[in-house]
C-alpha positions as a Markdown table, in Angstrom:
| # | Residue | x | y | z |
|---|---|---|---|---|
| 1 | Unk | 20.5 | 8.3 | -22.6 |
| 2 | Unk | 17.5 | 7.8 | -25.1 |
| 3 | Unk | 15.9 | 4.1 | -24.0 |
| 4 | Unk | 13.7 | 2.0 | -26.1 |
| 5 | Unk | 11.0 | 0.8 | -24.4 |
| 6 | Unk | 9.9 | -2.7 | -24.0 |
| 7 | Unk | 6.4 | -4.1 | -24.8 |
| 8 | Unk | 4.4 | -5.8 | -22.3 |
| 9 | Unk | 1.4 | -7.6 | -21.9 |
| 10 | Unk | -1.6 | -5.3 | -22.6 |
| 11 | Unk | -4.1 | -3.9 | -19.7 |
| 12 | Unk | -7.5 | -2.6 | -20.1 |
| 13 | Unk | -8.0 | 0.1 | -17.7 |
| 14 | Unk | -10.9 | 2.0 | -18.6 |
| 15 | Unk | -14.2 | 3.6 | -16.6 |
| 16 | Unk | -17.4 | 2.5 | -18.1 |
| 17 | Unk | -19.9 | 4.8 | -16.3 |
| 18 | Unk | -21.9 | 4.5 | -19.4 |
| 19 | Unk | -22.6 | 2.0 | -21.8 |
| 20 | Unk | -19.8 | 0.9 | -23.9 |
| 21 | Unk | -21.8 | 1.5 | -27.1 |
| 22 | Unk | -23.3 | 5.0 | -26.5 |
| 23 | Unk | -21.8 | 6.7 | -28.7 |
| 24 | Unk | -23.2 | 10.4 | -27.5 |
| 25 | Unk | -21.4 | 9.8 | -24.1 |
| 26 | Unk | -18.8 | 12.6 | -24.6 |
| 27 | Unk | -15.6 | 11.7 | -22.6 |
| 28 | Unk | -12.5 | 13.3 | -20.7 |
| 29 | Unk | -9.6 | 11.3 | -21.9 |
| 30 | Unk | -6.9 | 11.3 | -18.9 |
| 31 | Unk | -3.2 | 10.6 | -18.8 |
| 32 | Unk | -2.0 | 8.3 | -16.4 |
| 33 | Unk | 1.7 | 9.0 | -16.4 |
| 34 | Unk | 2.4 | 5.3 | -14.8 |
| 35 | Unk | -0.4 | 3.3 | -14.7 |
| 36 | Unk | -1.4 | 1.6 | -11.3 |
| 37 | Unk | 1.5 | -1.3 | -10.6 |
| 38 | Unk | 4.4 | -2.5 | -8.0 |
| 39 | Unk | 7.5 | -2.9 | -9.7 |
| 40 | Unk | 11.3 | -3.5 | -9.1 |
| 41 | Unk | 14.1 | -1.5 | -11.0 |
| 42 | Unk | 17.3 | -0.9 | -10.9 |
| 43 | Unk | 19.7 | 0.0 | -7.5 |
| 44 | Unk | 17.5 | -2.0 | -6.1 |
| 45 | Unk | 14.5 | 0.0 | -6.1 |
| 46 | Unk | 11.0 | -0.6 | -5.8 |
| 47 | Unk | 7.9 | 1.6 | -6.4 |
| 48 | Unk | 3.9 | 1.0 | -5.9 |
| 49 | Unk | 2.3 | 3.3 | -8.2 |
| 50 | Unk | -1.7 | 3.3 | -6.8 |
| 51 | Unk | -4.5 | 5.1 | -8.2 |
| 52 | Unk | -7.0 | 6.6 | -5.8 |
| 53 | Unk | -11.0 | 7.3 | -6.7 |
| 54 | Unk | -12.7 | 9.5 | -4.7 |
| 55 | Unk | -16.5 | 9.1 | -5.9 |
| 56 | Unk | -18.6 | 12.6 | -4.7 |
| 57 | Unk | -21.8 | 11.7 | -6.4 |
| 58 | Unk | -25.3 | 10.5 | -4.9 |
| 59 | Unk | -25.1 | 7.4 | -6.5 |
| 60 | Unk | -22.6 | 4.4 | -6.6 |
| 61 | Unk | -20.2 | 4.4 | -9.5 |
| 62 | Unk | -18.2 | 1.3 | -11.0 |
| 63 | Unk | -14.7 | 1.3 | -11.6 |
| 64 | Unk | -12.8 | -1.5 | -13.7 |
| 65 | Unk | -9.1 | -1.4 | -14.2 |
| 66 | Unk | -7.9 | -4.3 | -16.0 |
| 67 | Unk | -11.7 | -5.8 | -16.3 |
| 68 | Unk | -12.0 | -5.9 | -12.4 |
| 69 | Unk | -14.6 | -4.1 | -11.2 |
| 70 | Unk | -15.2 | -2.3 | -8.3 |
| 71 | Unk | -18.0 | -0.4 | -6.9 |
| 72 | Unk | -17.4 | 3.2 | -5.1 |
| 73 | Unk | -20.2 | 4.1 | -3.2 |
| 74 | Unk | -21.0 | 7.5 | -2.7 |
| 75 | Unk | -19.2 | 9.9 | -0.5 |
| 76 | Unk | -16.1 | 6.9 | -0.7 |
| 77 | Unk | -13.1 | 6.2 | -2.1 |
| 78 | Unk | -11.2 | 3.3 | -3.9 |
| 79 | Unk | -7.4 | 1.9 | -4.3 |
| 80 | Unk | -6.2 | 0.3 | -7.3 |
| 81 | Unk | -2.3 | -1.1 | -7.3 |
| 82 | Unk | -0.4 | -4.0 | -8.1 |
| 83 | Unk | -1.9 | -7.1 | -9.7 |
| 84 | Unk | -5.2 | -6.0 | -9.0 |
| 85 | Unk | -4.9 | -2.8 | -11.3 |
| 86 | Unk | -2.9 | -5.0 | -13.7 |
| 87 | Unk | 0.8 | -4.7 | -12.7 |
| 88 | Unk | 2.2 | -3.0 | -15.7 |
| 89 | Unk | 4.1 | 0.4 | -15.1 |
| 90 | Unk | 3.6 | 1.8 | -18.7 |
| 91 | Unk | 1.1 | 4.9 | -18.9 |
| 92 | Unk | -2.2 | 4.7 | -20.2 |
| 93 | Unk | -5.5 | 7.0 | -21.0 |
| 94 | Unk | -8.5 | 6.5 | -19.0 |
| 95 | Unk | -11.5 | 8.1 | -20.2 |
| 96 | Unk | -14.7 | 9.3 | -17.7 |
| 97 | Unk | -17.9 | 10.3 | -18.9 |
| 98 | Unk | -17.7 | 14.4 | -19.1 |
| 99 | Unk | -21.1 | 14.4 | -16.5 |
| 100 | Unk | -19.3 | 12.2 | -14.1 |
| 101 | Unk | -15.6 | 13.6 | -14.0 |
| 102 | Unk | -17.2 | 16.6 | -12.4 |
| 103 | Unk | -17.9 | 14.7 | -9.3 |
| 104 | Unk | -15.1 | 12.1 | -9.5 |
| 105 | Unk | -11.5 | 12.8 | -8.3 |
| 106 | Unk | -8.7 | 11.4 | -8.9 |
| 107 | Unk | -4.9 | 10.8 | -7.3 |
| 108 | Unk | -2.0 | 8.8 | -8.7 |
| 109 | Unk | 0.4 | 7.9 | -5.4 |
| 110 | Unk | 3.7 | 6.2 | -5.4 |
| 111 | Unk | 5.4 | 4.4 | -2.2 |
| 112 | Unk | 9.2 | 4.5 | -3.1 |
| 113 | Unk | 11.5 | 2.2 | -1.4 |
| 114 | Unk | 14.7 | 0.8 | -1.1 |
| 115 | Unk | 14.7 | -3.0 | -1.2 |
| 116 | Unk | 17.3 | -3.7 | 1.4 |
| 117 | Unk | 15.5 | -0.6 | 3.5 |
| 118 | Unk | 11.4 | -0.8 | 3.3 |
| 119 | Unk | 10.6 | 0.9 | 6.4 |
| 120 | Unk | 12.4 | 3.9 | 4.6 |
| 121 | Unk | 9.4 | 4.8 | 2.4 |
| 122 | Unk | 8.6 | 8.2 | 0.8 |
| 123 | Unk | 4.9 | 9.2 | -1.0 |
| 124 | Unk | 5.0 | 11.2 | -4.1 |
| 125 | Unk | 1.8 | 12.5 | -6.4 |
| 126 | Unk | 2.3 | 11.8 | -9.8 |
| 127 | Unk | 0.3 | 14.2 | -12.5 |
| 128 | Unk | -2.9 | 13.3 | -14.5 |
| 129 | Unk | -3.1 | 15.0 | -17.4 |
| 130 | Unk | -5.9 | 15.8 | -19.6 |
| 131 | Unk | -6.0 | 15.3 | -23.3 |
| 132 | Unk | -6.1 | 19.5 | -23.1 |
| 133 | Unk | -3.2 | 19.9 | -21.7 |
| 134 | Unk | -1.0 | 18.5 | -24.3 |
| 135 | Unk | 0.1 | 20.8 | -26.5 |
| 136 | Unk | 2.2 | 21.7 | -29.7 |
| 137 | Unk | 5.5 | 23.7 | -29.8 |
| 138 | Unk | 7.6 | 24.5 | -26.6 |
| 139 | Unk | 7.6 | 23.4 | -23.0 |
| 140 | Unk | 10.0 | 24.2 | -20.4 |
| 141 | Unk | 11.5 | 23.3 | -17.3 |
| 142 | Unk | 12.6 | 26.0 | -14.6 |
| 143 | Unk | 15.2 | 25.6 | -12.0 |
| 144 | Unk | 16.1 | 21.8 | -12.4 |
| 145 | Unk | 18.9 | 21.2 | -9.9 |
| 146 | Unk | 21.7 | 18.3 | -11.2 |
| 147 | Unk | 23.1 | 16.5 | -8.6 |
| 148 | Unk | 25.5 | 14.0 | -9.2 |
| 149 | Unk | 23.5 | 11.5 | -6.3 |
| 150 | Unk | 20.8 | 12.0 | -8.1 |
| 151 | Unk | 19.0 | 11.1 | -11.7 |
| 152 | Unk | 17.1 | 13.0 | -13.6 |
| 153 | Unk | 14.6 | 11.3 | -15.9 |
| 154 | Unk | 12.6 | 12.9 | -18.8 |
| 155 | Unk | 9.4 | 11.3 | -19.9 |
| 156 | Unk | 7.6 | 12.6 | -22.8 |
| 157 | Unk | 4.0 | 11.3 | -24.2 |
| 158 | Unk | 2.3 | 12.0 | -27.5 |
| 159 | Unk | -1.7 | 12.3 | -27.2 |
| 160 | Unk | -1.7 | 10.3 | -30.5 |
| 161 | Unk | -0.5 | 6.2 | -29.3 |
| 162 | Unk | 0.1 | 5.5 | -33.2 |
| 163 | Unk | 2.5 | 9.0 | -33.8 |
| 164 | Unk | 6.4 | 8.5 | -34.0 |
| 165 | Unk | 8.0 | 12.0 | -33.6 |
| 166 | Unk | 10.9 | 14.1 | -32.6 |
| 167 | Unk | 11.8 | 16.9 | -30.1 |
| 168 | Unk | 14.7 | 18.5 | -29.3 |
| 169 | Unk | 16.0 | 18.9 | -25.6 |
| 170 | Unk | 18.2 | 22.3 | -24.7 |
| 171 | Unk | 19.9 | 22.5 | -21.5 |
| 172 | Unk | 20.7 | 26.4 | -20.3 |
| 173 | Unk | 22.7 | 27.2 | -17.1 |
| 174 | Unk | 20.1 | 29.0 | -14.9 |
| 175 | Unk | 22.4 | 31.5 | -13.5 |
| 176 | Unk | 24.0 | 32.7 | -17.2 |
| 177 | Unk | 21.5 | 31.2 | -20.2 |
| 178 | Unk | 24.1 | 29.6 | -21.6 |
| 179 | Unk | 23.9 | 26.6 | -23.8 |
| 180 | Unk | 25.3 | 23.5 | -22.2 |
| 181 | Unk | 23.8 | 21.0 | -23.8 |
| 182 | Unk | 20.9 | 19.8 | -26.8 |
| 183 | Unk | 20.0 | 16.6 | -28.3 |
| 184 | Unk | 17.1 | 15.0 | -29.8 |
| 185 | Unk | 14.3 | 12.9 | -28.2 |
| 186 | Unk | 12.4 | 10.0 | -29.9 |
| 187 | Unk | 8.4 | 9.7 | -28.9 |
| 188 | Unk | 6.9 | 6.4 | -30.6 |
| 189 | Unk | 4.2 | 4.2 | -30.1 |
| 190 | Unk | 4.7 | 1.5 | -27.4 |
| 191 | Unk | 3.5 | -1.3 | -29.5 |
| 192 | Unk | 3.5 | -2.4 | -32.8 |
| 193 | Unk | -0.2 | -3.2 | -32.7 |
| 194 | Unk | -2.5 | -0.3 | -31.1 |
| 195 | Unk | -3.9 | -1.5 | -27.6 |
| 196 | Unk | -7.1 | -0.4 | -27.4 |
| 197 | Unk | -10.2 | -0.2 | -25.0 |
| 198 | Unk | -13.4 | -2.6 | -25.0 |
| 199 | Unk | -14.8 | 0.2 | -26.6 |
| 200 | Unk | -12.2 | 0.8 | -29.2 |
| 201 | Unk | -10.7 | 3.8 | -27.9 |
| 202 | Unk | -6.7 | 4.1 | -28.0 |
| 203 | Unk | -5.2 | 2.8 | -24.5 |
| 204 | Unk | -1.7 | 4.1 | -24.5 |
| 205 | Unk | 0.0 | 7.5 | -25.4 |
| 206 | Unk | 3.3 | 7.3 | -27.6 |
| 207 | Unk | 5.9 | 7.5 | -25.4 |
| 208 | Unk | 9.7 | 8.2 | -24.9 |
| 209 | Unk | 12.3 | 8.5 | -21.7 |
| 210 | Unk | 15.7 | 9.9 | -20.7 |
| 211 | Unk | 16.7 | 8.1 | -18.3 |
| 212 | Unk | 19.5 | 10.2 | -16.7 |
| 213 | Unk | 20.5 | 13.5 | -17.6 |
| 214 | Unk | 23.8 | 13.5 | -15.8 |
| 215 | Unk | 24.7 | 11.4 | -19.0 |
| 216 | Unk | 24.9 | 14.4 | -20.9 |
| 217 | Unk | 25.3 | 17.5 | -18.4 |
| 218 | Unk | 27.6 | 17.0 | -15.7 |
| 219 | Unk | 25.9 | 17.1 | -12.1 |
| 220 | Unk | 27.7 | 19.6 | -9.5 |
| 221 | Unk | 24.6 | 21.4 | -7.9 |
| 222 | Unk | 24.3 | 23.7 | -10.4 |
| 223 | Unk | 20.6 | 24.6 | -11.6 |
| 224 | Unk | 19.2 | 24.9 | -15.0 |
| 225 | Unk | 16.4 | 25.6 | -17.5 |
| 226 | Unk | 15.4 | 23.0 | -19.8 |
| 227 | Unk | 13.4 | 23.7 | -23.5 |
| 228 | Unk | 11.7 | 20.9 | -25.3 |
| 229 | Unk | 10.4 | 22.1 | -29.0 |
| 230 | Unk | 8.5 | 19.6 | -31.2 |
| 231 | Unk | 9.9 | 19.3 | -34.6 |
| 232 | Unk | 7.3 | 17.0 | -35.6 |
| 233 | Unk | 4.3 | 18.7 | -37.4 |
| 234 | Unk | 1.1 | 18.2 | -35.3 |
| 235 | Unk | 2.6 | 16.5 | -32.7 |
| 236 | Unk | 1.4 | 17.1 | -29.3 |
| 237 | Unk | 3.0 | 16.1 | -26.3 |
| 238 | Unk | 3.3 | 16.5 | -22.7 |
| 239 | Unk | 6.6 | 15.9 | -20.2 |
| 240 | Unk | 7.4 | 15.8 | -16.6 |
| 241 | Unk | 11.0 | 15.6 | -14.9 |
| 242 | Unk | 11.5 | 12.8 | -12.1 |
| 243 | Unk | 14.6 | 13.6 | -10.1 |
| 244 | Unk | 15.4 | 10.5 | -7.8 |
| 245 | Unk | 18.1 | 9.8 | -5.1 |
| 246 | Unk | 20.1 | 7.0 | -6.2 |
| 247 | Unk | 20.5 | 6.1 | -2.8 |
| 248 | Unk | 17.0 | 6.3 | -1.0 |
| 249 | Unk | 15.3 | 5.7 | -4.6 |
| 250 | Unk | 12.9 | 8.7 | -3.2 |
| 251 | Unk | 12.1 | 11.0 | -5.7 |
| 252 | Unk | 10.4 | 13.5 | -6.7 |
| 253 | Unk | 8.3 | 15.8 | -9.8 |
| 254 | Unk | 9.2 | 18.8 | -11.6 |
| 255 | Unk | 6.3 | 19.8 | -14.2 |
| 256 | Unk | 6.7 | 21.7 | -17.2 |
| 257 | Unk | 5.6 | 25.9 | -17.3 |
């Protein structure tokens, strides 16, 4: 089922390697696809999303998610999660100085739990995308199992945070390319006001979710292929599958060929 998504507070999380009012610095604009947070859902799940800085340059570097700064020193690395990183699960751009994302790297972890069962904890990678990667037209999905103790959820993000658009999702059975299923996807802006860096550059991506697919395809084991196709005119987006265990609340990626 097509959510809506709620607004929450705004977070500034943002690299300034150079000065904020530089304007030669060219940047790499980076998608992440849940920004640094701990947060409890439903079936009693939680999950600490933390992003990771790995700084391989000769010189210290400063990093400042939600206006608290941190210094990386070379050869080191860095955690940002929870309140420190701000606490809000949306996704949000970062953008690093083109000179220095060549000797930065970066990893976006999550520690998935059940409430009732911490010691039961699983570590997934989520993906960071670059502003490149988004693109126009079709994406798909190969070999997405549907199992009816599991969810699948479908998150799609538009490069431009102020575009409303449309795609449409088609379900094939794997083993015969039949159609079992389509329906349209909404991908809208996640605030009515743009949120926006100290430096004035655009904070979030549009944004839309499915939260469970089972909704729509019944979920015996079998496997399938999943289209997205943009019907919006210049839209470009970019979409990854979570499939989590409704039990466990471990989970993990499938990302689109």
């Amino acid at each position: 089922m097509r959510v809506a998504v709620a607004l929450f507070a705004a977070i500034v999380l943002a690299l300034p390697l150079a000065a904020a009012n530089d304007q030669e610095v060219e940047y790499e604009q980076l998608l992440l696809t849940v920004a640094p947070s701990i947060v409890h859902c439903a079936r009693d799940s939680r999950y600490e999303t933390r992003l990771i800085a790995y700084n391989g340059d000769e010189s210290a570097r400063t990093l400042c998610p939600a206006g608290r700064c941190m210094a990386v020193e070379p050869n080191t690395g860095a955690e940002f999660t929870g309140d420190y990183a701000g606490g809000v699960p949306l996704p949000v751009f970062m953008y690093v100085p083109k000179e220095e994302a060549a000797r930065m790297r970066f990893s976006l972890m999550v520690e998935s739990s059940e409430l009732n069962h911490p010691e039961d904890r699983a570590y997934t990678e989520l993906p960071i995308v670059r502003a490149s990667d988004f693109r126009e037209g079709k994406m798909q999905f190969i070999g997405v199992r549907l199992d009816e103790d599991f969810r699948q959820t479908v998150r799609t993000y538009g490069l431009d945070g102020r575009q409303t658009g449309h795609l449409i999702m088609r379900v094939y059975s794997l083993k015969t390319g039949e159609l079992e299923h389509s329906c349209l996807h909404y991908v809208g802006p996640l605030s009515e006001t743009p949120e926006l860096t100290a430096d004035g550059r655009q904070l979030r991506p549009s944004f839309g979710m499915e939260c469970n697919m089972a909704d729509h395809v019944h979920a015996h084991g079998q496997k399938v292929r999943i289209e997205l196709e943009s019907l919006t005119p210049g839209l470009k987006y970019w979409a990854f599958l979570s499939i989590t265990n409704n039990k466990t609340q471990h989970f993990y990626t499938v990302l689109p060929q």
